[in-house]
PAZAPA-4460 file (N, C-alpha, C; in steps of 0.05 Angstrom, whole numbers, plus 32768, in hexadecimal, padded with zeros to 4 digits):
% residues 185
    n_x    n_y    n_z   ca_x   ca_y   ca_z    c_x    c_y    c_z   seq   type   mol
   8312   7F4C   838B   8300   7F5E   837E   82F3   7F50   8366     1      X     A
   8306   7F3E   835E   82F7   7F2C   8338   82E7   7F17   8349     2      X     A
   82EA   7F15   835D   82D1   7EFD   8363   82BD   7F05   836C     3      X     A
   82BB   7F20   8379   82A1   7F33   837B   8290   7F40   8366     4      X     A
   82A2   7F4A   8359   8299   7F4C   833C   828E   7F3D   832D     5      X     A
   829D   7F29   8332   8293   7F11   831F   8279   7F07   832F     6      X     A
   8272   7F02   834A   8265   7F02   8355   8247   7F07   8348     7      X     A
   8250   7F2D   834E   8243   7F3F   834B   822C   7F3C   8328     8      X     A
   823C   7F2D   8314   8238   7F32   82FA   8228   7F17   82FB     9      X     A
   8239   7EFE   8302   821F   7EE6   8311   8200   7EE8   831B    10      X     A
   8200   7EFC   832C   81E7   7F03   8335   81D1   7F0B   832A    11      X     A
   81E3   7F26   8314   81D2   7F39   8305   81C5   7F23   82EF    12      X     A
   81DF   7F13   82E4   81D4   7F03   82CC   81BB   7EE9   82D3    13      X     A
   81BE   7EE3   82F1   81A6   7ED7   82FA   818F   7EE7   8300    14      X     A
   8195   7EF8   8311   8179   7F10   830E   8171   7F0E   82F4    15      X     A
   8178   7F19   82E1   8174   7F1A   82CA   8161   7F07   82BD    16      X     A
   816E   7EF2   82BB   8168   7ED4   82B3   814C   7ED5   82C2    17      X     A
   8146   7ED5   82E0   812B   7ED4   82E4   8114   7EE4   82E1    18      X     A
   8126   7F03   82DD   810F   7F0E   82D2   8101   7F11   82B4    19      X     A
   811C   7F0D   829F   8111   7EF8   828C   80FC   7EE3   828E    20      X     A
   80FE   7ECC   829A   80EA   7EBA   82A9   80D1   7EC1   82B2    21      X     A
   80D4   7ED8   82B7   80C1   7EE5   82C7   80A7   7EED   82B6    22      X     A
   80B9   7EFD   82A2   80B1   7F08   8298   80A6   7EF9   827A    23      X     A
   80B1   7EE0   8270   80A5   7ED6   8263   808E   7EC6   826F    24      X     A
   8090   7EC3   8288   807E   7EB0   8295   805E   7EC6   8297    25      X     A
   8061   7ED9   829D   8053   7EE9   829B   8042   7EEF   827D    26      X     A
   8057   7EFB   826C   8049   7EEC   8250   803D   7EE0   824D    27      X     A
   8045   7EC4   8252   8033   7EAD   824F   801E   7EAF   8258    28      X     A
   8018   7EB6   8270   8000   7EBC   827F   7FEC   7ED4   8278    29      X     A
   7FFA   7EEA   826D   7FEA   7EF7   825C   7FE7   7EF3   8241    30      X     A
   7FEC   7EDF   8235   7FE7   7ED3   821A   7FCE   7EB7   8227    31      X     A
   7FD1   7EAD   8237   7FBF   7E96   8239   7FA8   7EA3   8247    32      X     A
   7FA7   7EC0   8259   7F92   7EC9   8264   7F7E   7ED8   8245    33      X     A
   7F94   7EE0   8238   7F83   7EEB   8221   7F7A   7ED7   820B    34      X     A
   7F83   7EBF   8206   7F78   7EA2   81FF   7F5E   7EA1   8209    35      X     A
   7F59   7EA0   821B   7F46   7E9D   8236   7F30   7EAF   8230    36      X     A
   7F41   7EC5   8233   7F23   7EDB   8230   7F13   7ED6   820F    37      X     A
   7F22   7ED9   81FB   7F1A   7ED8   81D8   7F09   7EBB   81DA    38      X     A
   7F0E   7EA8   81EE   7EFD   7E8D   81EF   7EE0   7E97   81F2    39      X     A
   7EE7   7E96   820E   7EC4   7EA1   8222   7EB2   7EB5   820C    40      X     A
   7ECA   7ED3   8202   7EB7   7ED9   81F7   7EAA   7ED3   81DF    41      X     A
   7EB9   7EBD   81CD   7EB5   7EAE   81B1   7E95   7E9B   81BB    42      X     A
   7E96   7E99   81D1   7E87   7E79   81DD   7E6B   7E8F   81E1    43      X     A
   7E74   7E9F   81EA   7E4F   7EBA   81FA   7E4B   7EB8   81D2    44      X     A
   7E55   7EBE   81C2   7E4D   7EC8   81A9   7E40   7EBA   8197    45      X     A
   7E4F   7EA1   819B   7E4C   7E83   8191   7E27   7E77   819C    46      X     A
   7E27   7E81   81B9   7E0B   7E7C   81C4   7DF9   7E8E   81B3    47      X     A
   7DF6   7EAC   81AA   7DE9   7EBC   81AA   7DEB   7EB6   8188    48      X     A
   7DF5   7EA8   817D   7DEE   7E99   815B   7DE6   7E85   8161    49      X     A
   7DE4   7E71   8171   7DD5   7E5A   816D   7DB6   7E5E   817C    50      X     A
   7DB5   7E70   8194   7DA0   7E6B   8198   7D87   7E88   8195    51      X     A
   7D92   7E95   818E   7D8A   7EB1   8185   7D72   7EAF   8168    52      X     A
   7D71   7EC7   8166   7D5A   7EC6   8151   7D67   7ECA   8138    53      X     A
   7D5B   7ED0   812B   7D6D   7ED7   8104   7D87   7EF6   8104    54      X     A
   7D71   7F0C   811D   7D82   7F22   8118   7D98   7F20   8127    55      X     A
   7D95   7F0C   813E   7DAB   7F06   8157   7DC4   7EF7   814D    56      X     A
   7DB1   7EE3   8141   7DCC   7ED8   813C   7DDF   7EE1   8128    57      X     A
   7DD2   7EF3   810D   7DD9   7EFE   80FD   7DEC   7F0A   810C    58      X     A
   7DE6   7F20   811E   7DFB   7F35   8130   7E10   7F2B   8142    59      X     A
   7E08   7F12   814B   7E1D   7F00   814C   7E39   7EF6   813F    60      X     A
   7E2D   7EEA   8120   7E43   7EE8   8110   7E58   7F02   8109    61      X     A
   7E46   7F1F   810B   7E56   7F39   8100   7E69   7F37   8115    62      X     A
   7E60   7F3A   8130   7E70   7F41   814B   7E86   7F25   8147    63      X     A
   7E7E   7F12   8144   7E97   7EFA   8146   7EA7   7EFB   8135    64      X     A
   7EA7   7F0C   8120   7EB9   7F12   810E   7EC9   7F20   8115    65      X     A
   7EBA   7F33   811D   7ECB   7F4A   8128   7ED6   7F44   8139    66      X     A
   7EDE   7F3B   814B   7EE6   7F2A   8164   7EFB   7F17   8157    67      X     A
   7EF6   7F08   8142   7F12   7EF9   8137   7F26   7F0A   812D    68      X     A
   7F18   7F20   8126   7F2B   7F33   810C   7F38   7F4A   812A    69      X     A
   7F36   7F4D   813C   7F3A   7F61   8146   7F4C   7F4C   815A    70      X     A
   7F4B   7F39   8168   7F5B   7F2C   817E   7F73   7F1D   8176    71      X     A
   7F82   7F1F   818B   7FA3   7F15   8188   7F9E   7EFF   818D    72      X     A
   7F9A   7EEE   81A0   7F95   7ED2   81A5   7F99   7EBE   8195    73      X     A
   7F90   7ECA   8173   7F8E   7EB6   815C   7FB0   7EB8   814E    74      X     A
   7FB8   7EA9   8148   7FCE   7EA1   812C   7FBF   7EA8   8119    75      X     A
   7FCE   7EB6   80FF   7FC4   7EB9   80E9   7FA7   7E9D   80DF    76      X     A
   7FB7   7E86   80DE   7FAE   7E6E   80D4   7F90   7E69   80E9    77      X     A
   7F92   7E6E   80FE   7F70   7E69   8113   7F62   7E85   810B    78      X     A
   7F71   7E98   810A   7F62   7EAD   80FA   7F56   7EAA   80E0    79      X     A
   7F5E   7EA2   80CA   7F57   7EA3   80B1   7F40   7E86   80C0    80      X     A
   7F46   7E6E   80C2   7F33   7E61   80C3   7F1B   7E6A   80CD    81      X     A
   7F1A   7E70   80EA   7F01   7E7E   80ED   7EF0   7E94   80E2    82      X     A
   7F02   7EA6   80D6   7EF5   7EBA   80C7   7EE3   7EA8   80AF    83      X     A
   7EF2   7E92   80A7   7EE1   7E87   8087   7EC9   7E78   8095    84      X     A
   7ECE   7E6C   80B4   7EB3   7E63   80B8   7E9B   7E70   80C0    85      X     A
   7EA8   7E80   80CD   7E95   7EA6   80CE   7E7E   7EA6   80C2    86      X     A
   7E99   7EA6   80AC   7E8D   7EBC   808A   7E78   7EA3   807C    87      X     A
   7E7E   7E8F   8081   7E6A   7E70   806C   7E56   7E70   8086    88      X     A
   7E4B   7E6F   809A   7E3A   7E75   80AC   7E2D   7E91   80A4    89      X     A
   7E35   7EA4   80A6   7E25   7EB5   809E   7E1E   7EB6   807F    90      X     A
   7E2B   7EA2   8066   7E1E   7EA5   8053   7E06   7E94   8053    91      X     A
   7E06   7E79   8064   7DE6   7E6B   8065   7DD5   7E79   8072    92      X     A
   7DE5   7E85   808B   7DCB   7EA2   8093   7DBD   7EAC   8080    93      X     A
   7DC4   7EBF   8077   7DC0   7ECD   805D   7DB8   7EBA   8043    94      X     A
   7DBA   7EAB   8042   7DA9   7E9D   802C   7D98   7E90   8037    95      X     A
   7D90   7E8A   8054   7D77   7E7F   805C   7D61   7E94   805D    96      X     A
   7D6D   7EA6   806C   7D62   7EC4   806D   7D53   7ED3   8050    97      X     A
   7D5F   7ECA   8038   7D52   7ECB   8025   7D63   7EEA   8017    98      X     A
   7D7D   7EF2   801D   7D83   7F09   801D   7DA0   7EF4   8009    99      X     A
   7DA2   7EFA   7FF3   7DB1   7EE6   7FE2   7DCD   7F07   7FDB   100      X     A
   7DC5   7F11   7FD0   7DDD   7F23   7FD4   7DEF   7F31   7FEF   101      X     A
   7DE0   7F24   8003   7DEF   7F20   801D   7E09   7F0F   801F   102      X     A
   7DF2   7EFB   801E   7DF5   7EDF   8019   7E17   7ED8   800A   103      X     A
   7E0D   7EE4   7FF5   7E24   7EE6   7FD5   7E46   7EF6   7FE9   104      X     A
   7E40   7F0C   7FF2   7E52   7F1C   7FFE   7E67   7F08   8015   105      X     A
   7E52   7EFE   8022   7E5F   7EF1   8035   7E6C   7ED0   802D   106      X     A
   7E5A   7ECB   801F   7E71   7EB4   8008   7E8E   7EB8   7FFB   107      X     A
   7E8A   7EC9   7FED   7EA2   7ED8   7FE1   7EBE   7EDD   7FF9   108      X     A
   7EAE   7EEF   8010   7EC7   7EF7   802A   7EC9   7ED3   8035   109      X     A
   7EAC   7EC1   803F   7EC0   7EA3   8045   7EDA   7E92   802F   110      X     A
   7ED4   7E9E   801A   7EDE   7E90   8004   7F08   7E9F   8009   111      X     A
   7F06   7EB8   800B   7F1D   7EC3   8012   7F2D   7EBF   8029   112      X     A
   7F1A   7EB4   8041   7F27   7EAD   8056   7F38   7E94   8052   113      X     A
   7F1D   7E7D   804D   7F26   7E62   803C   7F42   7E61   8033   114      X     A
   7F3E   7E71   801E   7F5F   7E77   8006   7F73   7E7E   801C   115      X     A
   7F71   7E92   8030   7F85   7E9E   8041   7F8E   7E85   8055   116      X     A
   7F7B   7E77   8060   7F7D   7E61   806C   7F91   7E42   8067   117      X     A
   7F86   7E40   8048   7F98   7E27   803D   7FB6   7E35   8038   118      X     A
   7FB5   7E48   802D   7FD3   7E59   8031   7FE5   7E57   8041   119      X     A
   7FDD   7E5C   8056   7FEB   7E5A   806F   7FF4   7E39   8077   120      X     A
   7FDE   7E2D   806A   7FED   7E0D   806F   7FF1   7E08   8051   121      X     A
   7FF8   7E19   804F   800E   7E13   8032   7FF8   7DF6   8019   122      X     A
   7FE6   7DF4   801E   7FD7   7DEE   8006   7FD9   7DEF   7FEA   123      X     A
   7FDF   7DE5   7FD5   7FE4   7DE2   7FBA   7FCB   7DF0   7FB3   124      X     A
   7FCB   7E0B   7F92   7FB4   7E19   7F8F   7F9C   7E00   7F84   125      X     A
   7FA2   7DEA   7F80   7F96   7DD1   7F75   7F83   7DCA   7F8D   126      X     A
   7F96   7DC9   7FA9   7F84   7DC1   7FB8   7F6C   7DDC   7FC5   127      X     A
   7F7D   7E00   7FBE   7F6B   7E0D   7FCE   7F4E   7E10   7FBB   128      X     A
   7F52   7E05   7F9F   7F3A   7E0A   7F90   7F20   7DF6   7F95   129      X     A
   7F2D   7DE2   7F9C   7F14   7DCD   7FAA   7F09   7DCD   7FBF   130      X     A
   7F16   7DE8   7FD3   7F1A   7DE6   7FF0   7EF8   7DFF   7FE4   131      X     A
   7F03   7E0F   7FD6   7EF2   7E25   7FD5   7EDB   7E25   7FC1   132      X     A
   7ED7   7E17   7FB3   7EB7   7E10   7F9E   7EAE   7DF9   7FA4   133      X     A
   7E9E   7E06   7FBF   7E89   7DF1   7FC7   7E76   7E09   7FC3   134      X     A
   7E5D   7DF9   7FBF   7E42   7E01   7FBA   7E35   7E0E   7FCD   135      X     A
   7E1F   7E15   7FCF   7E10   7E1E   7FE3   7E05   7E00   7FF6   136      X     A
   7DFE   7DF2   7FEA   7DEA   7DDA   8002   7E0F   7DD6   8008   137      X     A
   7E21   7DCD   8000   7E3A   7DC4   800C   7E3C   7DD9   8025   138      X     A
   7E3D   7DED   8020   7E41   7DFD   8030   7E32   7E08   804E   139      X     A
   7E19   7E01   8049   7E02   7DF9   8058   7E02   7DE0   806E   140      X     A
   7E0F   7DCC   8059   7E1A   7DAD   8070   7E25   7DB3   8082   141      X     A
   7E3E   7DC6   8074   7E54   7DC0   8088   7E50   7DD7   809D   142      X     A
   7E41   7DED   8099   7E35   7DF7   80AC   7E26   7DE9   80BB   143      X     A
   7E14   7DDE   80BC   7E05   7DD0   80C2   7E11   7DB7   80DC   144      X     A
   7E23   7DB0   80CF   7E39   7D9E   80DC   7E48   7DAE   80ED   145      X     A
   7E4E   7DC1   80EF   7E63   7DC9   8101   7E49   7DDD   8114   146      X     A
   7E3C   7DE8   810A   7E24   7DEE   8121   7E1A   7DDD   8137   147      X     A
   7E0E   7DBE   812A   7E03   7DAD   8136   7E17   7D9D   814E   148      X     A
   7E32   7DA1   814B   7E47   7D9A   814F   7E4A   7DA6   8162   149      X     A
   7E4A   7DB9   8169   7E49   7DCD   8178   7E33   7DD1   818B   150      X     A
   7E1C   7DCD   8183   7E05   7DCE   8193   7DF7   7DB3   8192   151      X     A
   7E03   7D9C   819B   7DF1   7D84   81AC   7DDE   7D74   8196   152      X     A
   7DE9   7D80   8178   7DDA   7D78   8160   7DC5   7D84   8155   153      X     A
   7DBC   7D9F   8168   7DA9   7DAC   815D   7DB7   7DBF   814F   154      X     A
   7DA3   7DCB   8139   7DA1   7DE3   812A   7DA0   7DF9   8138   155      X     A
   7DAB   7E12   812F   7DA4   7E28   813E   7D88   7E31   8139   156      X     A
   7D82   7E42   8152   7D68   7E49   8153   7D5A   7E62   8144   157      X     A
   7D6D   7E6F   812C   7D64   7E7E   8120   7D5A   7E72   8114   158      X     A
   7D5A   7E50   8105   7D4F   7E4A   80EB   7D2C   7E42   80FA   159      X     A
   7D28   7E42   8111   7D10   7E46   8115   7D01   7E5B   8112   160      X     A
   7D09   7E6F   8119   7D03   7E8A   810C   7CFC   7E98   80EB   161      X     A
   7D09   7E86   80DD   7D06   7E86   80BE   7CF3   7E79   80BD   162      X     A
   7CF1   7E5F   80C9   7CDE   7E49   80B6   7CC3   7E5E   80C3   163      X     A
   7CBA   7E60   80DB   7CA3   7E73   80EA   7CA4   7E84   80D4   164      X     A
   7CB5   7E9D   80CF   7CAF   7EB2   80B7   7CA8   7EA2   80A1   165      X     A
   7CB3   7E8F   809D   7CA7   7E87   807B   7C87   7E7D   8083   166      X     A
   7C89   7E68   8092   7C6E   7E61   8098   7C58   7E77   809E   167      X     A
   7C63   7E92   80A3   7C49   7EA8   80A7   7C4A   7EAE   808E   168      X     A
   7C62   7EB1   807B   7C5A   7EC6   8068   7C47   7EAB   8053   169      X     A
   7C46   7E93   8056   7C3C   7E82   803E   7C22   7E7C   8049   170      X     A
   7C15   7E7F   8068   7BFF   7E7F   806C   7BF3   7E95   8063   171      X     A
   7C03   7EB3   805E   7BF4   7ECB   8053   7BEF   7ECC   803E   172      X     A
   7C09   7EBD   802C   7C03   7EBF   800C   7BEB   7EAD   8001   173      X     A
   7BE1   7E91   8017   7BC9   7E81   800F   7BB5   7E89   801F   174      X     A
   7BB7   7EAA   803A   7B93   7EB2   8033   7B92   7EC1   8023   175      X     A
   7BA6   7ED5   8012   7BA7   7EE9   8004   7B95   7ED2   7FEA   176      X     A
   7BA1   7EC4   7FE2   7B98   7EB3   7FCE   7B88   7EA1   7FCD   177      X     A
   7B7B   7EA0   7FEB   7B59   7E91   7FEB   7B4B   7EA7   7FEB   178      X     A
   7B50   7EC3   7FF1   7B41   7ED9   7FEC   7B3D   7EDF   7FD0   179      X     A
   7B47   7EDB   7FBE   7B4D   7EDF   7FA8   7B38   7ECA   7F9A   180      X     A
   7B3A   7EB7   7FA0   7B2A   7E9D   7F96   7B17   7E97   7FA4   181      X     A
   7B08   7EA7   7FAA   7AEE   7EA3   7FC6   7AD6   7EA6   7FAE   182      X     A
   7AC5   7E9F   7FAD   7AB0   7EA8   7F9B   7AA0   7EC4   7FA5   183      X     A
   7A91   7ED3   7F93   7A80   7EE8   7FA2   7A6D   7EEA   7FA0   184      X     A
   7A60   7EEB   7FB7   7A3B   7EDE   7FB5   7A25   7EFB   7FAF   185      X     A
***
């Protein structure tokens, strides 16, 4: 009867063992399928900021935020990073855009991710203060750089959309002001 038993307790503890297995293996597979999904949809979002117009891609960066801040997929540390590149992307938005207290807002929240970021890799406050007072054109590069990086070396296609708006509004302000300076016969 102890070698049936014992048998018996052999079996269960292998059942066991594989459904353990099983069941982490499964995990895994629902951790790498949801990897998977937070990609594809980071990549549709990623398209609709680079090649979108000023309000698209703007609605872009909100939604990809939201999408970092809301999904499991990320570790604290890929979370905070992307949130700060987010947030410094949408502050050159907003300061190309010409909307500077936007702009300002979204500096401030990249600047917090930043801080949350070096944290997590344990960073000296010596090194997170250099990490975090960069300028606006610094900040612009390295946007710039990791955009172009991203897209085949081009710029996104909202900043075509600005320069067109500026270019209408400065052809209006010089007929407003050849009207002005026209002589009257």
């Amino acid at each position: 009867m102890q070698t049936q038993s014992g048998w018996i307790l052999a079996l269960m503890l292998l059942m066991g063992f594989e459904c353990g297995c099983s069941s982490k293996a499964s995990r895994l597979a629902a951790r790498e399928e949801e990897i998977n999904k937070f990609k594809r949809e980071e990549s549709q979002l990623f398209n609709q900021y680079l090649f979108g117009d000023l309000e698209q891609a703007r609605q872009s960066l909100k939604q990809t935020i939201q999408h970092i801040e809301k999904s499991n997929a990320l570790d604290e540390d890929h979370r905070a990073g992307g949130l700060a590149l987010m947030y410094y992307r949408l502050f050159v938005l907003e300061k190309r855009a010409g909307h500077d207290a936007d702009a300002e807002i979204a500096l401030v929240k990249a600047r917090f991710w930043q801080v949350k970021n070096c944290e997590l890799n344990n960073l000296t406050n010596d090194e997170i203060v250099i990490r975090i007072t960069i300028d606006a054109a610094t900040a612009e590069k390295n946007v710039n750089d990791f955009d172009e990086g991203g897209n085949n070396g081009n710029k996104p296609k909202y900043l075509q959309y600005i320069t067109n708006r500026l270019d209408k509004v400065e052809i209006f302000t010089n007929t407003i002001q050849n009207l002005h300076h026209e002589p009257t016969k």
